[in-house]
C-alpha positions in Angstrom: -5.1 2.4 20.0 -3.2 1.4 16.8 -5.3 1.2 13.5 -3.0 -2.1 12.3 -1.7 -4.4 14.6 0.1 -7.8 13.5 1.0 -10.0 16.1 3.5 -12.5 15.7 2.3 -13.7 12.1 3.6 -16.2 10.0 2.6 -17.2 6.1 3.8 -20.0 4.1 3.2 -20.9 0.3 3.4 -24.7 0.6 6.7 -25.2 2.7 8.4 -21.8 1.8 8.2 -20.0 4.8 7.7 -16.3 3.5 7.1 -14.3 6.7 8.3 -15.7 10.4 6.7 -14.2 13.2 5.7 -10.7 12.3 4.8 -8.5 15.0 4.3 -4.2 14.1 1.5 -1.4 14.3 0.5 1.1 12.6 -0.8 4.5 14.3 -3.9 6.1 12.9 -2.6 9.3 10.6 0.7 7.4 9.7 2.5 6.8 7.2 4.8 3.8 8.3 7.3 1.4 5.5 8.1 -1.8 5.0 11.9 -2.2 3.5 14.1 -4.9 2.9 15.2 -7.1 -0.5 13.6 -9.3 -2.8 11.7 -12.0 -1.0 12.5 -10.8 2.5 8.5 -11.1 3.0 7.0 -7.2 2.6 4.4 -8.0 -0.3 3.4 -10.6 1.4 3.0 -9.2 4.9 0.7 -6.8 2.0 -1.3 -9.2 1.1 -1.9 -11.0 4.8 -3.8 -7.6 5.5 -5.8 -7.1 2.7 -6.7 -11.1 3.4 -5.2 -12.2 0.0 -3.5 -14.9 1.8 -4.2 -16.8 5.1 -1.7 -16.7 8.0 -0.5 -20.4 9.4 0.1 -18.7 12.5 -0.6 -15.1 14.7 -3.1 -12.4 14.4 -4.0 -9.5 12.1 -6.5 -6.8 14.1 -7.8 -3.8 12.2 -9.3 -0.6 14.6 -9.2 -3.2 17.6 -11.0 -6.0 15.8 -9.6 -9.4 14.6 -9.8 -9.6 10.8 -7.4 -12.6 10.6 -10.0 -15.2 8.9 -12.2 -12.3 7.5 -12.9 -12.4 3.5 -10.6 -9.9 1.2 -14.0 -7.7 0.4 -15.2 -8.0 3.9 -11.5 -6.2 4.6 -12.5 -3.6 2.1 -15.8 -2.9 3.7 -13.9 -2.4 7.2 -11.5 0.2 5.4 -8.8 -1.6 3.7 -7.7 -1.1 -0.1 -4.8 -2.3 -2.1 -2.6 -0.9 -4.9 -0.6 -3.6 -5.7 2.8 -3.9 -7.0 2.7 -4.0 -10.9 -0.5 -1.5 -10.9 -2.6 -4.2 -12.1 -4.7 -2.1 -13.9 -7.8 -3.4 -15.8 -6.5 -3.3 -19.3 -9.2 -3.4 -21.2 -11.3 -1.5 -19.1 -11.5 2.5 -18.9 -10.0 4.6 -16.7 -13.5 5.1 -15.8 -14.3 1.7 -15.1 -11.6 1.0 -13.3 -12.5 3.8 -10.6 -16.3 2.4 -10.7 -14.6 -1.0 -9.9 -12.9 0.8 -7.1 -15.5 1.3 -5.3 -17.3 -2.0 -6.0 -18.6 -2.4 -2.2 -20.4 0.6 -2.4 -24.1 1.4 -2.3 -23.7 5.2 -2.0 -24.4 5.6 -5.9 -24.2 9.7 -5.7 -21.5 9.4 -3.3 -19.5 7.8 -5.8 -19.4 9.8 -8.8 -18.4 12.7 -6.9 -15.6 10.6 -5.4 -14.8 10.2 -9.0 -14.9 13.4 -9.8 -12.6 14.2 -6.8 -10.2 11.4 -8.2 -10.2 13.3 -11.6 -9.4 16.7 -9.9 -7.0 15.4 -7.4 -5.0 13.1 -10.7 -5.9 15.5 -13.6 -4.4 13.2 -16.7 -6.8 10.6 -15.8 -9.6 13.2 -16.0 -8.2 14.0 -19.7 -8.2 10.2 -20.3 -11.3 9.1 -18.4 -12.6 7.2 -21.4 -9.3 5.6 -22.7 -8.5 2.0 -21.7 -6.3 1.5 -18.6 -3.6 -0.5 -20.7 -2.9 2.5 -23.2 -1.9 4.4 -20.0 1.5 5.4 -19.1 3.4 3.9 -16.6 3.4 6.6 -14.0 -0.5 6.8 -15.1 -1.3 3.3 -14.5 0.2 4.1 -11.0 -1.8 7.1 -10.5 -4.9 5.0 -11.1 -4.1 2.2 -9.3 -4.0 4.7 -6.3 -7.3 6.1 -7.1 -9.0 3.1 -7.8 -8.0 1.6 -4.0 -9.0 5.6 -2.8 -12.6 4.5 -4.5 -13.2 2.3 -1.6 -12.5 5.2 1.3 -10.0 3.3 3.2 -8.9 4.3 6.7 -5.5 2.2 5.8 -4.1 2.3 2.1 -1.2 -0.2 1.5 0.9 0.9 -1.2 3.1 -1.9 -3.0 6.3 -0.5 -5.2 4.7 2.2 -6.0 7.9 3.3 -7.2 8.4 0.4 -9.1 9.7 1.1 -13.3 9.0 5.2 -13.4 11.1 7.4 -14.4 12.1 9.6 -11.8 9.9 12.6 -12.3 7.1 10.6 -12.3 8.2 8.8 -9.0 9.0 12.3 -7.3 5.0 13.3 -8.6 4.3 9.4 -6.7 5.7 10.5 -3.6 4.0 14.2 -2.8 0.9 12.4 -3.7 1.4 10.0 -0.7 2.5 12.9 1.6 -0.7 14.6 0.5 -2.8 12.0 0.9 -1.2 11.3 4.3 -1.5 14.9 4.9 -5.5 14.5 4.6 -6.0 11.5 7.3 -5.2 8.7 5.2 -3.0 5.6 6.5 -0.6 4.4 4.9 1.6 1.0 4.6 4.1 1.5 2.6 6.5 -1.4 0.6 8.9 0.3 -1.8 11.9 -0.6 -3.0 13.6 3.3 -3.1 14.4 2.7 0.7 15.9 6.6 0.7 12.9 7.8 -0.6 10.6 5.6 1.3 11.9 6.9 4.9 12.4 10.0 4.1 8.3 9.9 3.4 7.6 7.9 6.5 7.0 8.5 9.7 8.6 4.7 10.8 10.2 2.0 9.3 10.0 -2.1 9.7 13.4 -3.9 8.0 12.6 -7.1 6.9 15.0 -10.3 6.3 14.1 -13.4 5.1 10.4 -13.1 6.6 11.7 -12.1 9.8 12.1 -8.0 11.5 15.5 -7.3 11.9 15.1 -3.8 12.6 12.6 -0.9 13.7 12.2 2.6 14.7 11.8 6.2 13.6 12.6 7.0 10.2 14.4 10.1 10.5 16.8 8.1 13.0 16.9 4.6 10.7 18.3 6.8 7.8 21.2 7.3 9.2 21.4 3.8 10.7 25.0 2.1 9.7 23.4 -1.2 9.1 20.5 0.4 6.9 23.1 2.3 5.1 25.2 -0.2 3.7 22.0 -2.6 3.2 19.9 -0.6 1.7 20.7 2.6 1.0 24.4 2.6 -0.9 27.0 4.0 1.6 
């Protein structure tokens, strides 16, 4: 049984239609990506799972239950966390915060400082900076926290949003081996990025998007070499 599956969903914002009849799934253990330009409907698809927005039409279902009209915390407690494009960091709060925040549907008190401690080990700059504020980060660590902060929660399915998204490329090569490694140890992951090269050759599948529709799917390793992804996306 799939971990995601979307069936034939369809989100507006007022009359803009911004995704048309989405159907995909996502496998337990994957790591599966969601390509395609600006506005072609991939952060929103994002944000339909996490239950940021509401679908007008179709289904969302989450380990074989519907989550469709469930709250966004409520999604959380079943397993699903968020980094979101633009790392949307606490500012003003400290690194520290910011992973207690991350796991703010918690009880497990004990539990969660040694997830933090974990955190610290597995992104070792935020351990050096633990007590400075989340806005005097860097970009890459922003990034790194924003990805620890969703890991707070212990999601079976973490959707990743551009995480790619204004780092240099050292720190977007560090990025990636931390989403193989994660993936590597059982976690889930949706991917958006906007590096489609480097976003299938970290994925297991790929989902095209255009204009809110799928115009494309299959294995990775096969899409890559796809004509039509290549001259869309990828620069040949």
């Amino acid at each position: 049984m799939a971990l995601l599956e979307i069936e034939n969903l369809s989100v507006n914002y007022g009359a803009i239609q911004a995704v048309r009849g989405l159907t995909l799934t996502v496998e337990e253990g994957e790591v599966v990506t969601l390509i395609g330009a600006n506005g072609a409907g991939k952060t929103t698809t994002l944000r339909a799972v996490s239950r940021l927005v509401r679908p007008r039409e179709g289904r969302i279902l989450f380990a074989g239950r519907d989550i469709t009209r469930v709250a966004p915390d409520e999604a959380v407690r079943l397993g699903i966390a968020q980094s979101p494009e633009g790392r949307q960091v606490l500012a003003r709060q400290s690194v520290q915060d910011n992973l207690e925040l991350g796991a703010y549907t918690r009880r497990d008190r004990v539990f969660i400082q040694a997830d933090i401690a974990r955190m610290y080990e597995r992104f070792p700059r935020l351990g050096e900076r633990r007590h400075q504020l989340a806005g005097t980060l860097s970009g890459g660590e922003q990034q790194m926290l924003a990805i620890a902060r969703a890991l707070m929660s212990r999601p079976r399915l973490l959707l990743l949003d551009e995480p790619s998204l204004g780092l240099a490329p050292i720190i977007v090569r560090e990025i990636f081996a931390i989403i193989r490694e994660l993936n590597e140890q059982g976690v889930t992951i949706l991917l958006v990025e906007q590096n489609a090269r480097l976003a299938m050759q970290s994925s297991h599948r790929t989902y095209v998007l255009e204009a809110g529709q799928l115009t494309l799917s299959g294995e990775s390793a096969r899409l890559v070499n796809d004509e039509r992804v290549l001259h869309a996306y990828l620069g040949g």
